[in-house]
N, C-alpha and C positions, 0 to 999 in steps of 0.2 A: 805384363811388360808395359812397362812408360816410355815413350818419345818425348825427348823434350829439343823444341828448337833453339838452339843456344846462339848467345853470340859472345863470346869469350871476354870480348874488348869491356862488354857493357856489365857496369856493376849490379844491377837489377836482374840480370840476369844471369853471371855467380851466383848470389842471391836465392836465387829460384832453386837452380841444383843445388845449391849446398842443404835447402831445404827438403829438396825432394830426395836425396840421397838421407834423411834422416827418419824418412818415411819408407822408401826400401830399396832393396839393391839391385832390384827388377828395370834399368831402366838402359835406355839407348840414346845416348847423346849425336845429338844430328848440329853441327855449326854451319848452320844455312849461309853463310857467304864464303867459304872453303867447298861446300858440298851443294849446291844452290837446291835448292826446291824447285818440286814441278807441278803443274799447271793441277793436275791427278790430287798430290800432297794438300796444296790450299785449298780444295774442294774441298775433301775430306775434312780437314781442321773447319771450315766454314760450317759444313754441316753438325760436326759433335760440338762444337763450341757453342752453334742456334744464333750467328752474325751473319751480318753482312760483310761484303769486303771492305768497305770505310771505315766499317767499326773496327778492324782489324792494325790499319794504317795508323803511324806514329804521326800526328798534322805537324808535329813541332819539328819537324827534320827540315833543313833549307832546301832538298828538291821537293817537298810539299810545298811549303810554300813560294817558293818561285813560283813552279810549272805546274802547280797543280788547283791549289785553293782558288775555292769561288768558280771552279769548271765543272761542268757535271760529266759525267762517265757512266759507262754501264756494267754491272759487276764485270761482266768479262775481259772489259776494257781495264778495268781496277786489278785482277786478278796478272793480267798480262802486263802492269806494270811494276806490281809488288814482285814478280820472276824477274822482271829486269834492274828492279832496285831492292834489292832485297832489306836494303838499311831501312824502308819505310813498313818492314813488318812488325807489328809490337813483338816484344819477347820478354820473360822467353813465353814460350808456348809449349803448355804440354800434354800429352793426347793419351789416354787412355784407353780401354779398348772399346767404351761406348762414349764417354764423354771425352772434351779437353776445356781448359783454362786458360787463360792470358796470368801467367806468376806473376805481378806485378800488382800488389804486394805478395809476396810468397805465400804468402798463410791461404791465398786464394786453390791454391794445389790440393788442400785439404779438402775441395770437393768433391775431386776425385778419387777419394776413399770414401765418401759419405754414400747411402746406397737413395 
């Protein structure tokens, strides 16, 4: 089974699922700002993915760069604001049962079949 974190709105990640729906039909669509993600979830993803949580973070969203660029934070701190903005998480994301990816560009999904 595949998790993928989706955000419907955004084309890059269509994208991702329409890709990964062409690879199989094992998968569970999560729309992380309908269904928010938890604190548990982003670990997780941080850990199979081998990131930090900045590498995670979209810089080009306007509450990054407002409130955020050029501050420093401590993942936990980072973790607990990607929960409360969730638009600043790359996607899609999608997780495997040992590893996950950042689909963006989709063809990155394909690591997740590779052993």
């Amino acid at each position: 089974m595949y998790k993928i974190y989706h955000n419907s709105h955004c084309k890059h990640s269509r994208a991702g699922l329409d890709y990964l729906k062409k690879m199989t039909s094992e998968i569970e669509v999560r729309d992380y700002l309908s269904d928010p993600i938890t604190h548990n979830e982003i670990k997780e993803i941080l850990l199979k993915i081998n990131l930090k949580p900045i590498q995670i973070i979209r810089t080009n969203e306007a509450y990054y760069k407002t409130s955020l660029k050029g501050r420093s934070f401590t993942d936990e701190e980072l973790i607990k604001i990607m929960i409360e903005n969730p638009k600043l998480i790359q996607r899609p994301i999608v997780v495997g049962k040992y590893k996950a990816v950042i689909g963006n560009p989709p063809e990155e999904i394909t690591k997740l079949f590779c052993n």
